[in-house]
Every structure is written in structure tokens, then in C-alpha cells.
N, C-alpha and C positions, 0 to 999 in steps of 0.2 A: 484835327485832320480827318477828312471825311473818307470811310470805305473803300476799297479799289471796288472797282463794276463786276460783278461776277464772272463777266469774259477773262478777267486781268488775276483773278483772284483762284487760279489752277495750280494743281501740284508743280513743285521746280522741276525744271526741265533737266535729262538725265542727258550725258554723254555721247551723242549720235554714235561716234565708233563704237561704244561699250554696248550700243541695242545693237545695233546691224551684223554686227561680225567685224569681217574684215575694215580696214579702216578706208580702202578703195571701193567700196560699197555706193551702185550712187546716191546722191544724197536724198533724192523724193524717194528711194527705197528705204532708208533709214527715217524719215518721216511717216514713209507708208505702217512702218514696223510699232512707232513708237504710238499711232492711232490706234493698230489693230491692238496692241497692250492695254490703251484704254478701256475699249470694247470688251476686252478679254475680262477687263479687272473691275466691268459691271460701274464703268464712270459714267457712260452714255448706256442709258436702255435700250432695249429693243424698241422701235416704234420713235425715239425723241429726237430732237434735233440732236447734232453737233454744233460746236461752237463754229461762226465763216470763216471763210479762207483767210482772211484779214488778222483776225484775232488768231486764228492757230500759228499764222506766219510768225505774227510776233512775239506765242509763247515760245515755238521752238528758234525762232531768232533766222527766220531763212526768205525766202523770196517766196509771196502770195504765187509764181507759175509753180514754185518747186512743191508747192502745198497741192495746187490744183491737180498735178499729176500722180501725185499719191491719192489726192481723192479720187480721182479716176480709173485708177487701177483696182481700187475699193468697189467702188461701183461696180467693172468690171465684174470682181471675183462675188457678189449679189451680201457684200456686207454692210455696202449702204447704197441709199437711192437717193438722187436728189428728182427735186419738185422745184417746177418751174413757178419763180417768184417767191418760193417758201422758204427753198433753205436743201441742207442735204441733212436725212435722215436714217439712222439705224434700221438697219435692212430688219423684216420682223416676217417667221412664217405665216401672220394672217394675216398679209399683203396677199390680192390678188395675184398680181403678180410673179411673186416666189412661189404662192405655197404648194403650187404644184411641180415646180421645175422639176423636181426627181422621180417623177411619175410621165416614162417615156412613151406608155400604151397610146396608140391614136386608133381613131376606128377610121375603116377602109374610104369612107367618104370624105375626111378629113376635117367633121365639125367634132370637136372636143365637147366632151357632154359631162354631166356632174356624174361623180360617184358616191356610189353607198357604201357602207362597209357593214359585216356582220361580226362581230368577236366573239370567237370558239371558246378562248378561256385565256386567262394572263396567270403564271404560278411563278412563284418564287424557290429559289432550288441554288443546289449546287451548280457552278458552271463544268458544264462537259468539256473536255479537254483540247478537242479542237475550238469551242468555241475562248473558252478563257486563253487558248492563246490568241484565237484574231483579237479579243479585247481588251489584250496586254491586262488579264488579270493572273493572280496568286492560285497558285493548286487550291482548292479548298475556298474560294470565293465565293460569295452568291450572285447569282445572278435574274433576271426576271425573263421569262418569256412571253410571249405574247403569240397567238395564232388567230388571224381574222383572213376573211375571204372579203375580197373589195368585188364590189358590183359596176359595169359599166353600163348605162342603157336596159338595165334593170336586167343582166346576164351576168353569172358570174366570172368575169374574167380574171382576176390573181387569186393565189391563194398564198397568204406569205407566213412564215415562220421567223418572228423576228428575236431576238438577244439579244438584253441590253445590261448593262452593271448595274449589279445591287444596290453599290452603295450610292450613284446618281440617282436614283430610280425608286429612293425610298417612298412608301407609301401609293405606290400604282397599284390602282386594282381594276377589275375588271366592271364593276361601275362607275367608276372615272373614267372608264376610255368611252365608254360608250354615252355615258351623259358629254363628252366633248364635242361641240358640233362641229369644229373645223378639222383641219387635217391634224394625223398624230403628230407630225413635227411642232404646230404651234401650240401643242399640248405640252411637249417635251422643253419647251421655249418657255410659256407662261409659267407652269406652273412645278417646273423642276429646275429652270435654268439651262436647260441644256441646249446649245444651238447648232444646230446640224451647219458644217460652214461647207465642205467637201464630200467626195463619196469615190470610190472605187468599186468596178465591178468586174466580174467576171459572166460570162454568156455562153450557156451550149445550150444545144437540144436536147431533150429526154422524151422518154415516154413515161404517161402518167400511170402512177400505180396506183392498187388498189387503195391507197388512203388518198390520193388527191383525186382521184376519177370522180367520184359523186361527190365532193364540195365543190369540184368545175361543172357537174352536169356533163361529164363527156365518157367515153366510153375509156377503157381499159385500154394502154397500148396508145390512146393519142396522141400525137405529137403535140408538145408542150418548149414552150423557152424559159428555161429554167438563169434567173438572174439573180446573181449572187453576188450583194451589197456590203461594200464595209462603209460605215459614214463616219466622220471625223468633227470635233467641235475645235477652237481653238487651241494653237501648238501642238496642230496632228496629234492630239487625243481621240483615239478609239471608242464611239459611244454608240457603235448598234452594227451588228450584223445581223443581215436581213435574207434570207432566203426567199426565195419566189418563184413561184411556178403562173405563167403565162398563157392564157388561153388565147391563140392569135389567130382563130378561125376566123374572124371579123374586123380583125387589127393588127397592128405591127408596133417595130418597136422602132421610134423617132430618135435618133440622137444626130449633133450637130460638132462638127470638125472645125477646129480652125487650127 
């Protein structure tokens, strides 16, 4: 008896009520749940196809629309992409695409330009107490930080202070960030697993002090948009708080409502 086809040849299919929750859950939400597990549990890579609509229908036993609209809602939330003709595939920070989406800065003309980044220093430490609780760690944790100043149009424009878990985060250094040529999230993706899926922030004004004045090049007392990041990887896991301070003498800050 010959092989089943590697599409046919996938883990047994679990209990639609026992992933979703409630058992009135609707059902491409309970499809949508049992993809995002896969994703989660490193079945499909970043970057790879998924199996088509066709085949996923008939692992989980449901109708190719009920399938299509969880991949939809996928796509939506930027955890997969399809391509026309190709197929749909695992959303990956060095996609064009994504790997900017959390980078709201635009400059006042409104052509998006590349940035640079500079890294201040990455140390490994005890987490500070407000930080280890945004990142749902243990009193006595370690945790890493990181400080880099990103450049827009060859001006300093952010200066960010970021925290991330120790134990995610094993072996970061500060020449590893800086030999990374893409953004740190597909750094964070490639080569630690980590995938930033969400983010929360908070926004006020400040004025810059004396420790961020001359890494923005601005005087004392500027006004600054200070944005303060928690980001999330699968099953709202806490994997980076981000401080920021915003130089928006020549830019603003872009975000989009629905």
C-alpha cells in the first residue's frame, strides 16, 4: 500500500469545541484557532507555504468557504500572506511588506525613506520591576536590554529603549544586532523564534532630557512623542517592551482605525 501524499499525512485533527472555547464558537473561528496552533507550534515556518484550502478542508473535516475565511482573518491579523497564483504563505518579518508595519514615523512629505539604526549597547541584567511585570516575568529574572537610536533621512529621529526576556533572548549581543541587516523583528524571528504577532501602546508628549537631547540632536526641553510599546508573539505572550522617544520636527506619527 503506497504512502498517503504529505498534504493527507498531518497530525489528527483535535476537537473543534475543545480548541475554540465555547462550543457556539463559529466554526471558521475554531478553524482560524486550530491554524494559528500550528503556526504557534513551528508546523509551518515563517516564509513557507501552508497546505490549500482544499487539503486543510479535509483535514479539519469542514467546507473549503469555512477554511477560506479563517485564512482571511489570518491575513487580516498579517500572520499569513497569500500570493497570487502561489499559494498562502507564513507571514515573515523580512517581507517588504510587514517588516515595517510597527514603525508609524512618516516624514511630513509623505515618501517613506529607509532607516539606519546606531546600537548604544545590548546588556544582560536583572529585570527592573516595572519592566518584569509588563513581561509577565518572576522577581529575580534576567532580562536583556537593548538601546539604539534609529536614523530617518540620515537625522536622528527615535531613540528607543527596548526589554526583552532572558530566557527568549538567549545569546543576543550587540554584534549580532548590528551585523543583522534587516529590521530587529526579523532578527528576533530568524534567529531566536520569536515573532512579534501584536503590540499595544501608549503615547504622550514629553520633553527631552538630558540623556536623550544629544542622541536626537535637539535641544533640552524639546518637545518629543514618547511611545510606549508592549509587543506580543503567540497566545498574548509578552516578548518586548519598547520605550521611544520620537523626534517629530519633520514627521508624525501614522496610524490607521478601523
Amino acid at each position: 500500500m503506497s504512502a498517503a501524499p504529505p498534504s493527507e499525512a498531518l497530525p489528527p485533527v483535535e476537537p473543534l469545541a475543545d480548541v475554540a472555547g465555547p462550543a457556539f464558537s463559529p466554526l471558521y473561528q475554531q478553524i482560524k484557532a486550530l491554524i494559528t496552533r500550528g503556526l504557534q507550534g513551528g508546523e509551518w515556518k515563517p516564509g513557507e507555504a501552508i497546505p490549500s484550502e482544499t487539503e486543510l478542508a479535509l483535514r479539519f473535516k469542514v467546507s473549503q468557504g469555512t477554511v477560506r475565511k479563517a485564512i482571511d482573518e489570518l491575513a487580516a491579523d498579517n500572520l499569513l500572506v497569500r500570493r497570487q497564483g502561489k499559494g498562502t504563505f507564513v507571514a515573515t518579518h523580512s517581507e517588504q511588506k510587514i517588516q515595517y508595519r510597527f514603525l508609524r514615523l512618516m516624514p511630513d512629505d509623505g515618501q517613506p525613506s529607509g532607516s539606519e539604526r546606531r546600537f548604544l549597547d545590548c546588556r544582560r541584567l536583572r529585570a527592573p520591576a516595572d519592566v518584569a511585570r509588563a513581561l509577565d516575568l518572576k522577581n529575580g529574572d534576567a532580562a536583556v536590554q537593548v538601546r539604539r537610536v534609529l536614523f530617518l533621512k540620515g537625522r536622528p529621529a527615535v531613540f528607543d529603549d527596548i526589554w526583552l526576556p532572558g530566557a527568549s533572548f538567549k545569546g543576543l549581543t550587540a554584534e549580532r544586532l548590528s551585523e543583522h541587516p534587516g529590521p530587529l523583528y526579523g532578527l528576533f524571528e530568524s534567529e531566536f523564534g520569536v515573532r512579534m504577532i501584536r503590540a499595544e501602546e501608549k503615547i504622550r508628549a514629553v520633553a527631552a532630557d538630558a540623556a536623550a537631547a544629544p542622541l536626537l540632536e535637539v535641544a533640552i526641553g524639546t518637545p518629543l512623542l514618547s511611545v510606549e510599546r508592549l509587543s506580543f508573539t503567540y497566545g498574548d505572550k509578552p516578548v518586548e517592551l519598547r520605550r521611544g522617544l520620537y523626534n517629530t520636527g519633520n514627521h508624525y506619527y501614522r496610524n490607521e482605525l478601523s
